[in-house]
N, C-alpha and C positions, 0 to 999 in steps of 0.2 A: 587362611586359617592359621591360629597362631602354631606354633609349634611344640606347647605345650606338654603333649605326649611323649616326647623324649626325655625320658631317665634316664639315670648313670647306666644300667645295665639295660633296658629294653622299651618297646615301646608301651604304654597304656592311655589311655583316653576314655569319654564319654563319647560313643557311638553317633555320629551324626554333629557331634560339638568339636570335640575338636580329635577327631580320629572316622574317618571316613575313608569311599573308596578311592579317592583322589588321594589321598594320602598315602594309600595302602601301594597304590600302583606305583606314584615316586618311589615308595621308598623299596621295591623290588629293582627297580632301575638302578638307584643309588646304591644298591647293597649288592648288585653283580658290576657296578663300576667299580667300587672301592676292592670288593672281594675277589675278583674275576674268580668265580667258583668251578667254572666249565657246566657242573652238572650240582642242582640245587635240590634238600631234599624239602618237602612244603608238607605239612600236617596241619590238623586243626581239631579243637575240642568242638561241644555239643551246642557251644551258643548260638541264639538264632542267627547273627549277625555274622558267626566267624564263615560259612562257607563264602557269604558275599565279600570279605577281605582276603577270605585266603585264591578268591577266584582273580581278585583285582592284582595280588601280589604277582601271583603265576603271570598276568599278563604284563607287567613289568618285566620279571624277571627277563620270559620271552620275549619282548623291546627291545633288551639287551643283549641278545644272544643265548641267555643260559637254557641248560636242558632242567625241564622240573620233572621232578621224580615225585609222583603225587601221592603219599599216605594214606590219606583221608583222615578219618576220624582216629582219633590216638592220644596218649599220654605224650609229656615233654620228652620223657626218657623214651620214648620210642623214637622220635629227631633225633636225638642226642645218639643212639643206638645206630639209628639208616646212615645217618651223616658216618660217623666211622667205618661202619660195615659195608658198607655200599662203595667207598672213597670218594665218597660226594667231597666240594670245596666246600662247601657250607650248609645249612640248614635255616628255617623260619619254622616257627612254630606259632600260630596262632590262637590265642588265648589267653583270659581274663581270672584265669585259676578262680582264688575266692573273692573277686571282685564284688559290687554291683551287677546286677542284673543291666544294668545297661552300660556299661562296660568292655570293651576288647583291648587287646593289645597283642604283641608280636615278642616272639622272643628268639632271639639270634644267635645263630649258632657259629662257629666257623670249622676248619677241617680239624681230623681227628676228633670231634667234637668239645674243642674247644671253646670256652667262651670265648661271647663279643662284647666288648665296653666302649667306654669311650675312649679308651686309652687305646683301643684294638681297631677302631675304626668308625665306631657308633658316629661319634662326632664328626668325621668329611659326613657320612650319610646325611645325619642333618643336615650340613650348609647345602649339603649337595639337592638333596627336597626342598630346604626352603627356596633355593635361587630359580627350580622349578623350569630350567634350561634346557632339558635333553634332547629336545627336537626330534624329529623320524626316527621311529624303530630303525636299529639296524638290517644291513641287508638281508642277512641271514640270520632270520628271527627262532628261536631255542621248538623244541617242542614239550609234550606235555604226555607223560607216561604214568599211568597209575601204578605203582605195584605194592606188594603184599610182605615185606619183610618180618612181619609178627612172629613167625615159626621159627624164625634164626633170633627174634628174638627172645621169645620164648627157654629157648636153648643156653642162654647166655645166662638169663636171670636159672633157671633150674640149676646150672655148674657150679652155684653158692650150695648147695645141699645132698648132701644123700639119702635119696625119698627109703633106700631102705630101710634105715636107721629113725624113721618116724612113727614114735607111738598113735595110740585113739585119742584123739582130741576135736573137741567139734570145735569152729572157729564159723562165729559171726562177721559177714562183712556189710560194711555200709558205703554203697558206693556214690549214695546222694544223690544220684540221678544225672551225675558228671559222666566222663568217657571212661572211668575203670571199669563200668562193668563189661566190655566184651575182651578186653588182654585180661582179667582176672578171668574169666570161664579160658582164654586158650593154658592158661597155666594151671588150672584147676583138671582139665584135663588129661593134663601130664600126671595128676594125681590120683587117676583115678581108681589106681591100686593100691594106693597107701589107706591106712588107715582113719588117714582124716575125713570129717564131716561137715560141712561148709552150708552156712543157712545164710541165705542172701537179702538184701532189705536195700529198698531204692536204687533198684539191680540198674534200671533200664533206663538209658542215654534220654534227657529230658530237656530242651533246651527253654524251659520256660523254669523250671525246679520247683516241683508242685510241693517238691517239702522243704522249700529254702534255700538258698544258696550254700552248697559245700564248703564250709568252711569250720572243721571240729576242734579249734584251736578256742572259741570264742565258745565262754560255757555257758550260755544258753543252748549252744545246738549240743550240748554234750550228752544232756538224759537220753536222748533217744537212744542212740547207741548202748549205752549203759542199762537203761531199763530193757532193753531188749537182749541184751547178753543172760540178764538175770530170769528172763520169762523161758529162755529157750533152753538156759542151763548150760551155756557154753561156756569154755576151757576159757575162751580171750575173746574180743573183738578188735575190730579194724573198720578205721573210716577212714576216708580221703577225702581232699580237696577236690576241685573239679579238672584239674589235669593231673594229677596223681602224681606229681612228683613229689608230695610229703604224706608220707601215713600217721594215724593216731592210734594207739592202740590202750584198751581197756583191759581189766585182769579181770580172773572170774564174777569178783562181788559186783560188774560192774563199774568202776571206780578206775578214772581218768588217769594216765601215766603222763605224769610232764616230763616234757623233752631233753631236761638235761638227765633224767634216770632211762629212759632207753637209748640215748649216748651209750653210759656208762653199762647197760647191759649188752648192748650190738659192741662194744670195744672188748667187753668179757670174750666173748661169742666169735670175735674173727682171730682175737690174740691166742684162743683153744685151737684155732685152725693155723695160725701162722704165728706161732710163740716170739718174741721177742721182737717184734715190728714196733712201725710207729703209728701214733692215732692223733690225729687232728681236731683238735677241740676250738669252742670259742670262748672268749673270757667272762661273756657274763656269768654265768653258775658253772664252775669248772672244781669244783674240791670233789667233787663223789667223781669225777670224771677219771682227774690225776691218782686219787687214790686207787678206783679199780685197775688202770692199766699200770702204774707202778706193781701192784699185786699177782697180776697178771703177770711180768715179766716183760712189759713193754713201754716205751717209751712215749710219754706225753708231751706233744707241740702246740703250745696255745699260736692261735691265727686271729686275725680281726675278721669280724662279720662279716658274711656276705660272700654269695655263690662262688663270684668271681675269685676273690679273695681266698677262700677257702681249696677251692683247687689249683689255686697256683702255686699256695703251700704246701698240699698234698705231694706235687707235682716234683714240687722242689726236693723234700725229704724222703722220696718216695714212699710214702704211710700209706698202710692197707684198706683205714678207712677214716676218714672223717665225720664229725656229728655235729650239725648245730642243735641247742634246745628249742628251737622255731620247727623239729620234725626235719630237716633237711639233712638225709644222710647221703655220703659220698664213700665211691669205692672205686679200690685202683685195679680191680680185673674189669670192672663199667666205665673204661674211660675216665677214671676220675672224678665222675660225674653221680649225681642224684638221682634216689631211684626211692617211689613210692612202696614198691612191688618185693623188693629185694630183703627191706627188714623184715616185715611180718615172715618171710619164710624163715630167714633167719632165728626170728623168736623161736617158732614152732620147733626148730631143730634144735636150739639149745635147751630149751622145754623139753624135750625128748630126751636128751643126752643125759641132763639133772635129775630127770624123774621131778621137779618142782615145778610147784602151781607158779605161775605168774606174778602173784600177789606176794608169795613169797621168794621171787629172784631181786624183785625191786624194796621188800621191805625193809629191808636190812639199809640200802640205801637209805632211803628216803628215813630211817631213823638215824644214822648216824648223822646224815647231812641235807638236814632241815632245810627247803627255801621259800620265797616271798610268792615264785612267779614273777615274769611281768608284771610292771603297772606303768601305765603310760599316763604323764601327766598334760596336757596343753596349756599352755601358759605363754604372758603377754611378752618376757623376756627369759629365754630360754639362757644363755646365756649368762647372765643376772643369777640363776637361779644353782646353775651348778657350780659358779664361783662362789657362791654362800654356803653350799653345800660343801666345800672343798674346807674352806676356813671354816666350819664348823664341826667337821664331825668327822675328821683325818688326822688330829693331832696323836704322833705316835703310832700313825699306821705306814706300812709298807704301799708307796703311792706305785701307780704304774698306767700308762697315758698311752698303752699301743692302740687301745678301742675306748676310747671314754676316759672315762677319769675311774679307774676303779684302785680301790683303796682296802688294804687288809689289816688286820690286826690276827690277833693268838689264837681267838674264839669266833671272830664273826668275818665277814667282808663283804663290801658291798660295788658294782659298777654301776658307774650312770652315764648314756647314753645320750648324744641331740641326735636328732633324724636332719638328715641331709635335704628331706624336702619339707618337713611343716614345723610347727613351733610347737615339737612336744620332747620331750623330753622322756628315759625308760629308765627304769629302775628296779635291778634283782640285786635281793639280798640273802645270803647264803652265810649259814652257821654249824658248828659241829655241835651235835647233835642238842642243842639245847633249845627247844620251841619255843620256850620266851622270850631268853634274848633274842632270837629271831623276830616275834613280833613287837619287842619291846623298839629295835634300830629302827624297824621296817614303819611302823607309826612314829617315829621321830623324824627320819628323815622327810617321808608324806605330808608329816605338818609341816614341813617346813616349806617345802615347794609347794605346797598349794596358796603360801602365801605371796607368791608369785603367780596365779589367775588374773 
């Protein structure tokens, strides 16, 4: 089987193609050779296929020695959580977030719940799977422990908030039919004397996802949510992917929040809690970002994309929390690490705090500092297409090449992006506060790499 499935950061494949349980089991072996973990923590989301991987993993694991500490059904941030809490050496997380439905993958942990890369080990793993060498389990084969850490973690994500300080708000959640809905009822629990009001929709763990795969980034699957914020008269909504390590949240009209404005409102919202810190941003749409924590009293560190990436810079400046606009927030009392679960409570506190709707904490944003969104283009030379862009429409701008090629001027600015694995190319373009030049760049640039299809 080719080897396909290994990415810069973790494993993914097509179920049966090229990610199987033959796979799954090397690569438990290979991940307690490279890692010697002693004690591994093993979780899995709702997909049909993930227990049969995450069964094949544990038997690796076991192969090799290690003890597995078995989760079962869970969010990423709950590995991420056991692995620290527990002092596991490492962790595996099984699951295809908003994949395909036919779809799995692995996501790897290491201690402290540290990320794993290639640069951290990913790569021996590979060679070590593909050479496919390990020969007899060792003599003293690992065993295999279920346990229940939710309640500790529970506890961890709650110490972001103080439930007495939370007004009446009712808050829709959409859990898709992925694994949030049973960590969402233990934390809703803890709530049960607050004032809030919580109306659930595609509450219940679906491995087949009779209402589409979890994925509220892509807006088609957006109305639901939103129409249903609106029918039930809720304060917000909340939807998640299918492993819950990024949330999306809705204000009362309904009406989608993009990811670089709940940055800049989760950076309002922790720099109230810890004044004068640092926040970790990414450079695609970063101006409402830099402006709110400069405002705030706090210090803004642009980082290039990506999981890894962004908590190693956390890590470094020690910053309180980190935001990509992809919905991935990071926090330095969670390990540094992503957490689905952690903003929304967040919101609802600082909601509380302001006495402000929703709609009005981000308005103000999202008027001074207008953007594109993503748009991802595919095309036959990706390459080709941002060197024309560069020569075209950077004369006079402030160029800067940490993540892309992104290019400023007085009034507008734009990055653009290649993907490390296919031939598309992204593009966000962000302006102060003037919506036309925003769309005026934003269709210039678009025609011009489409002319590259």
């Amino acid at each position: 089987m080719a080897l396909s499935a290994f990415k810069t950061y973790d494993i993914r494949g097509r179920v049966g193609e090229t990610l199987d349980e033959g796979l799954a089991y090397r690569l438990g072996r290979a991940f307690t050779q490279v890692m010697a973990p002693g004690e591994v923590v093993l979780g899995r989301d709702i997909r049909g296929s993930s227990e049969m991987l995450q069964d094949a993993l544990a038997r690796g694991l076991m192969d090799e020695g290690a003890e597995v500490l078995d989760i079962g059904l869970c969010g990423t941030e709950e590995v991420y959580f056991a692995t620290d809490h527990l002092g596991a050496g490492g962790g595996l997380m099984v699951t295809a977030s908003h994949n395909p439905i036919g779809d799995n993958g692995v996501k790897l942990i290491g201690p402290g719940a540290r990320p794993v890369s290639r640069a951290s080990g990913l790569g021996e793993m590979e060679a070590l799977v593909e050479a496919d060498a390990f020969g007899a389990p060792v003599a003293a084969v690992g065993q295999r422990e279920r346990l229940d850490p939710r309640a500790d973690y529970v506890a961890r994500v709650m110490s972001f908030v103080e439930t007495a300080a939370l007004r009446p708000l009712k808050v829709l959640v959409n859990a898709g039919n992925g694994a949030a809905g049973p960590t969402f009822d233990a934390i809703a629990s803890t709530l049960a004397e607050t004032p809030l009001d919580f109306v659930r929709m595609h509450h219940h763990p679906d491995g087949t996802f009779p209402n589409g795969i979890p994925n509220p980034l892509l807006p088609e699957n957006q109305p639901a949510t939103g129409d249903a914020v609106r029918a039930h008269g809720a304060d917000l909504g909340v939807a998640w992917d299918g492993d819950f390590d990024r949330c999306f949240l809705f204000d009362e009209t309904g009406a989608f929040i993009d990811g670089e404005y709940i940055v800049g409102l989760l950076a309002a919202a922790m720099l109230a809690r810890a004044p004068g810190e640092r926040i970790v941003h990414d450079p695609r749409v970063m101006w409402n970002t830099q402006d709110v924590v400069t405002g705030a009293g706090g210090r803004a560190v642009v980082s290039r994309t990506g999981h890894v990436l962004i908590k190693e810079t956390m890590r470094e400046v020690d910053a309180v929390y980190g935001g990509e606009m992809s919905a991935h927030h990071y926090f330095r009392d969670f390990m540094y690490c992503d957490s689905g679960m952690i903003p929304w409570l967040l919101v609802v506190a600082h909601m509380s705090a302001t006495g402000l709707r929703l709609s009005e904490l981000v308005g103000g944003m999202r008027a001074a500092y207008p953007s594109s969104g993503e748009i991802n283009f595919r095309l036959a030379d990706p390459q080709a297409a941002v060197a024309a862009i560069e020569a075209e429409f950077t004369d006079g701008a402030s160029i800067d090449r940490l993540d892309g090629l992104s290019a400023a001027f007085d009034d507008w600015r734009f990055n653009l992006r290649r993907s490390n694995t296919e031939p598309v190319v992204r593009l966000n373009v962000e302006a102060r506060g003037d919506w036309v030049l925003l769309a005026e760049r934003t269709q210039a640039i678009s025609a011009r790499l489409n002319r590259f299809r």
